[in-house]
LUMSENU-172996 format. One line per field, with one value per residue (C-alpha): residue number from 1; residue in one letter; y, z negated, x negated. Coordinates in steps of 0.02 Angstrom, whole numbers, plus 50000, padded with zeros to 5 digits. Each point is the difference from the previous one (the first is absolute). Layout:
N
nr NUM / ...
rest a / ...
Y Y / ...
Z Z / ...
X X / ...
END
This chain:
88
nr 1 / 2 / 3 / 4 / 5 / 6 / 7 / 8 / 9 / 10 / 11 / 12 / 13 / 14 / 15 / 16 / 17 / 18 / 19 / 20 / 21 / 22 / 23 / 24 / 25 / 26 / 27 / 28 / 29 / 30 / 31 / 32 / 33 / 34 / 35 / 36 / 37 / 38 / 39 / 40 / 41 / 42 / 43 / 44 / 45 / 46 / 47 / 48 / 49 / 50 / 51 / 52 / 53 / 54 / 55 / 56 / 57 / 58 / 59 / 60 / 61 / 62 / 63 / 64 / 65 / 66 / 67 / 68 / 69 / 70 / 71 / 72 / 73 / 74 / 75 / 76 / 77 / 78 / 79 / 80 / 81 / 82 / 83 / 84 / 85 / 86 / 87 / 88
rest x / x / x / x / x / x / x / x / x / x / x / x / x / x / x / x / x / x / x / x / x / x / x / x / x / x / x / x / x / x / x / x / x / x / x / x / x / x / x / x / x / x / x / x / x / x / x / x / x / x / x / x / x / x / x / x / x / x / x / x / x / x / x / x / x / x / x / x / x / x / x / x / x / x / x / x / x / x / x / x / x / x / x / x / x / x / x / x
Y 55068 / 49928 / 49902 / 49835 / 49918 / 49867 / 49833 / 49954 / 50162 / 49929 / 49839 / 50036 / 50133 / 49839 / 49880 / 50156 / 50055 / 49837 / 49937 / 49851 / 49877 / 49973 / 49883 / 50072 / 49913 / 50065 / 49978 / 49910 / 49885 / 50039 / 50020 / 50124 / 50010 / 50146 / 50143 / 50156 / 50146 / 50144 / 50006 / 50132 / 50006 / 49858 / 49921 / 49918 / 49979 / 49842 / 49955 / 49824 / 49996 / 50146 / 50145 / 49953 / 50101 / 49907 / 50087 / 49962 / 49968 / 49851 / 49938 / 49882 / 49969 / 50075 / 49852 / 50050 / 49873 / 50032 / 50048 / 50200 / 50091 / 50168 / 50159 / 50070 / 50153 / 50116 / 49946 / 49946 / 49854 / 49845 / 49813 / 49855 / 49832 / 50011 / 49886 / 50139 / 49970 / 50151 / 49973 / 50161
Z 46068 / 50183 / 50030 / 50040 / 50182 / 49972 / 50058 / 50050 / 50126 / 50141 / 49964 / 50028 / 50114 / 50112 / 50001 / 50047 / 50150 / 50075 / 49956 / 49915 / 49941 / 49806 / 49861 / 49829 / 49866 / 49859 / 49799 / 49991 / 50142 / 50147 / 50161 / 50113 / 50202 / 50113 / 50067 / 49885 / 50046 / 49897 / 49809 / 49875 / 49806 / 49956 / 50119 / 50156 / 50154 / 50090 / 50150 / 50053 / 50051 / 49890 / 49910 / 49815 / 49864 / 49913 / 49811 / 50008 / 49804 / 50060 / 50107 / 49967 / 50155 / 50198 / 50151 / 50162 / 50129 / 50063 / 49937 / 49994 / 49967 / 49881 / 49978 / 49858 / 50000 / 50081 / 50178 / 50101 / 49948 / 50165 / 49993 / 50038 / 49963 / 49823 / 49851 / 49893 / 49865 / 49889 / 49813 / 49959
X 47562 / 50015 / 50166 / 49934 / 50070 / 50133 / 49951 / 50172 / 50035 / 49861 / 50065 / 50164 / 49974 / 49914 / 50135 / 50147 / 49900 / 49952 / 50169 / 49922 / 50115 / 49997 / 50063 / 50031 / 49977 / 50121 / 49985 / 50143 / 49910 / 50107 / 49921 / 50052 / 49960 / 49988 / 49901 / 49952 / 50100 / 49944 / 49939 / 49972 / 49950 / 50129 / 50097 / 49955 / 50115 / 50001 / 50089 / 50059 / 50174 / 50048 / 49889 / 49970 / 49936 / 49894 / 49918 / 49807 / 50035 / 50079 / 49889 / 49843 / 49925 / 49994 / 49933 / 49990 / 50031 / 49827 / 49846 / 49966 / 49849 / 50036 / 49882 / 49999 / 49869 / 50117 / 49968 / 50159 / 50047 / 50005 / 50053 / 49848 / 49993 / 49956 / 50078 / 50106 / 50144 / 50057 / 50066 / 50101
END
């Protein structure tokens, strides 16, 4: 069977290269503010002020401070003004 593409990767992947500035939304509802430094499988970094490891198990929802566009088909993903909020 195929390995299916992760959603969350171009998204990501988006907001790290344009240096996008984010807010995360956490379970617990804390926000957090800052700029996506690198993810992986499970953790997200963020950078504000100081890096922060962040577990995506603990987070509920990723806004960018402006509106991206995301490809998903395997094409590289680029930033446009489209409305986009992620729910991990």
């Amino acid at each position: 069977m195929a390995k299916s593409q992760s959603l969350q990767d171009p998204f990501l992947n988006v907001l790290r290269k344009e240096k996008i500035p984010v807010s995360i939304y956490l379970i617990n509802g804390i926000k957090l503010q800052g700029q996506v430094e690198s993810f992986d499988q499970f953790v997200v970094l963020l950078r504000s002020n100081v890096s922060q490891m962040i577990y995506k198990h603990a987070i509920s929802t990723i806004v960018p401070a402006r509106s991206i566009r995301v490809s998903f088909d395997g094409d590289e993903a680029v930033s446009e003004e489209v409305e986009t909020e992620i729910t991990i």
